[in-house]
C-alpha positions in Angstrom: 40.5 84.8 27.2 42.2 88.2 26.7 46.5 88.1 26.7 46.4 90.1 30.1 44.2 87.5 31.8 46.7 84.8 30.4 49.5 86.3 32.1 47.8 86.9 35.5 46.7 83.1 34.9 50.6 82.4 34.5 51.9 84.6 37.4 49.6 83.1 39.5 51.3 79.5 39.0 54.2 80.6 39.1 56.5 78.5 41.2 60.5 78.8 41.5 60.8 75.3 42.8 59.4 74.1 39.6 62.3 76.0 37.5 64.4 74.3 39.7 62.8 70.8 39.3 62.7 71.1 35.1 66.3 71.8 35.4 67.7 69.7 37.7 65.7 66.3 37.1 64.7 66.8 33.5 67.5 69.5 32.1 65.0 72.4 30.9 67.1 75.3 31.4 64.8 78.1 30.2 65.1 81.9 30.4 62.4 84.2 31.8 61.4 81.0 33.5 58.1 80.8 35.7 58.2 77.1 36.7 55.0 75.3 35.2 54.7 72.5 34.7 53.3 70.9 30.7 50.2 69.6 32.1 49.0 72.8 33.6 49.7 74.4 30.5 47.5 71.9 28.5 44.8 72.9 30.7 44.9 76.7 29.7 45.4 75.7 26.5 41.9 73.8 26.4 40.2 76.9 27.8 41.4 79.2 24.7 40.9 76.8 22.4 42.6 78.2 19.0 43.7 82.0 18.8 46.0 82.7 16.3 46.5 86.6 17.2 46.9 85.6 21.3 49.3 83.2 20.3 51.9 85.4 18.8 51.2 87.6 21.7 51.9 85.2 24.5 55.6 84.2 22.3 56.6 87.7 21.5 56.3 87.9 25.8 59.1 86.6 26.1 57.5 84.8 29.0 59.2 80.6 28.7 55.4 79.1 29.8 53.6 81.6 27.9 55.7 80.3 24.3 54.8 76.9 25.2 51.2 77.8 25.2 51.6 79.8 22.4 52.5 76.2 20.2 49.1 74.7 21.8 46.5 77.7 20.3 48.2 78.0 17.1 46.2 76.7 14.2 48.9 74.3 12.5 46.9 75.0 9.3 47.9 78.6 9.2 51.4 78.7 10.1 53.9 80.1 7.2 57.7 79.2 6.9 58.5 82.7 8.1 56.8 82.0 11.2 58.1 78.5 11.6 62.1 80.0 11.2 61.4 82.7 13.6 60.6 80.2 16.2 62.9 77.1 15.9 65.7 80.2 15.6 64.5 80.8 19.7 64.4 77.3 21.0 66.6 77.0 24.3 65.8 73.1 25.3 64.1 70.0 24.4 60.4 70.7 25.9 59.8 73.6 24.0 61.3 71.8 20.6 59.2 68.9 21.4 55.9 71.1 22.2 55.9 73.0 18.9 56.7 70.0 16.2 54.8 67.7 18.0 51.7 69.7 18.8 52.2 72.4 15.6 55.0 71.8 13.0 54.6 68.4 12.1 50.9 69.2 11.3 51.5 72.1 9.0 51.5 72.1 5.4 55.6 72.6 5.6 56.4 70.1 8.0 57.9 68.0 5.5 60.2 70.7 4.0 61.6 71.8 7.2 62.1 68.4 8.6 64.4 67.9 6.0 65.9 71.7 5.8 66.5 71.4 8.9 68.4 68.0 9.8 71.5 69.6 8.0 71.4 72.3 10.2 74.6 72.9 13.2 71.9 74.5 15.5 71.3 71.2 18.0 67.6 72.6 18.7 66.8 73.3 15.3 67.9 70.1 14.3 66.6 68.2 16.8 63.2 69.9 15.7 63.5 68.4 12.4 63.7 64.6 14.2 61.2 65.1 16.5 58.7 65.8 13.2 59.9 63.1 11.9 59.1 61.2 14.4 56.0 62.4 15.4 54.5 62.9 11.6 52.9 59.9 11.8 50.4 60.6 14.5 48.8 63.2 12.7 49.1 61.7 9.1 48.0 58.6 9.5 47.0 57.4 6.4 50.3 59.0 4.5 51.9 56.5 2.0 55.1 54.5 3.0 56.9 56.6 0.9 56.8 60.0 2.6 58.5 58.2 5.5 61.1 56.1 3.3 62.3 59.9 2.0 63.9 60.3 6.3 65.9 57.2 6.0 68.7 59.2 4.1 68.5 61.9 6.3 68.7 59.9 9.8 71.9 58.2 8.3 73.6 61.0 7.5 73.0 62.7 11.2 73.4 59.6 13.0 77.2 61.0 14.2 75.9 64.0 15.9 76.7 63.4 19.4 75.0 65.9 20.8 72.3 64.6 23.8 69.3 66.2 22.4 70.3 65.2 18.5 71.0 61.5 18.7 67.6 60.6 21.0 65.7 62.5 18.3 67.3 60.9 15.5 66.3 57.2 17.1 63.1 58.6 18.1 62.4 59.4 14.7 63.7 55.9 13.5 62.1 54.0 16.1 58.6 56.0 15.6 58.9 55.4 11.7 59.9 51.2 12.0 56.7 51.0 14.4 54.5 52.3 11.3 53.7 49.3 10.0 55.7 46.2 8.5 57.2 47.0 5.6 58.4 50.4 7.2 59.7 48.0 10.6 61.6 45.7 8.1 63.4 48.9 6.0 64.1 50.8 9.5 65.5 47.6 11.1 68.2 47.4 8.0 68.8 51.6 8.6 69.7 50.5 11.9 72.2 48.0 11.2 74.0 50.3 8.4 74.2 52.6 11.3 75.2 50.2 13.7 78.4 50.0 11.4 79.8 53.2 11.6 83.0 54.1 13.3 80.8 56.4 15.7 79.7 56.4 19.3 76.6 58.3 18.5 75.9 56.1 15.5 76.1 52.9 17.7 74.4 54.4 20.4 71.5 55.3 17.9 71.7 52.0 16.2 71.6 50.2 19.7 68.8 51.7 20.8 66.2 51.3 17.5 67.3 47.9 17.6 66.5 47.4 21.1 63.2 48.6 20.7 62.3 47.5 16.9 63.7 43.9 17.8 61.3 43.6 21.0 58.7 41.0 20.9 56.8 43.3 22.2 57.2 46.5 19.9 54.3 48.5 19.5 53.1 48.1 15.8 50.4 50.6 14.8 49.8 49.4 11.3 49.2 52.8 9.7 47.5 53.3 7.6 44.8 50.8 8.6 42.6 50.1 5.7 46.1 48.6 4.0 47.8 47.3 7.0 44.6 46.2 9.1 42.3 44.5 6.7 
């Protein structure tokens, strides 16, 4: 699919209700805005497949929909740093955050690095973006060593004050997401959350709350990654 018959494809859902919907209901406000919705997008994105040199096209549109679909043709395997701190810089709202280090960041070669860089960052997108890789890491490393995971613990304590909206949900996401790994990883996130649940914060016991809530449920969705250790 050539980048001109993407954009006709995205004109032609176009839908100003929509923009109005995202921002209303699920607080997406988003410049240069043409109101469709994720799962239409997905559906695009399956027809391309993976096109490196149409993806930096659709982003460098300027066209909000046409970024998003940019983060689901990338190839996660070629993606440099440069790249990756050219677009967090231009993230506006939680869907597009979530869309690139969920679908592309957190399966590159950096994701690591940057999830770390960028928790100390002030920027609340960009720091959210290094939560939600933490958070969603997992799914596409499934066999990674206990360790790699242990290394976030610091860095979800030490941002557990941000009170920002879009922060603090990504910081227990990430915390929730790593004590549902597997056992050993639900006993040491269960003891983050209580150090947490300490601090003289409304963020931090908001955070702390929350994991617990969900890490303390009977019924808390254990994945036992990797398998062949946690499984057999």
């Amino acid at each position: 699919m050539q980048y001109q018959d993407v954009i006709s494809r995205l004109n032609a859902l176009a839908d100003p209700q929509k923009v109005a919907i995202k921002r209303d209901k699920f607080g997406i406000e988003a410049n240069h805005s043409l109101g469709i919705y994720h799962k239409d997008l997905k559906v695009i994105a399956k027809e391309i497949g993976t096109d490196n040199k149409l993806a930096i096209k659709l982003f460098d549109s300027g066209i909000y929909e046409a970024r998003i679909l940019c983060s689901k043709i990338y190839d996660p395997g070629s993606i440099t740093q440069k790249q990756m701190k050219k677009w967090v810089s231009s993230f506006e709202n939680w869907e597009i955050c979530d869309s690139f280090c969920m679908g592309l960041f957190s399966k590159s070669s950096h994701a690591i690095p940057k999830a770390i860089e960028w928790s100390k960052n002030n920027n609340e997108f960009i720091k959210r973006a290094a939560f939600v890789i933490q958070a969603s890491y997992g799914f596409s490393h499934k066999n990674e060593a206990n360790k790699c995971f242990e290394q976030f613990f610091p860095y979800i304590e030490a941002e557990a004050k941000d009170e920002r909206i879009y922060v603090k949900k990504a910081v227990s996401w990430a915390l929730r997401n790593i004590g549902k790994r597997n056992v050993d990883l639900h006993c040491l996130a269960i003891s983050v959350a209580n150090r947490i649940s300490k601090l003289e914060n409304r963020s931090a016991k908001w955070i702390a709350k929350d994991a617990l809530s969900e890490l303390n449920s009977p019924s808390v969705n254990m994945l036992d990654y990797p398998r062949e250790r946690y499984r057999n």
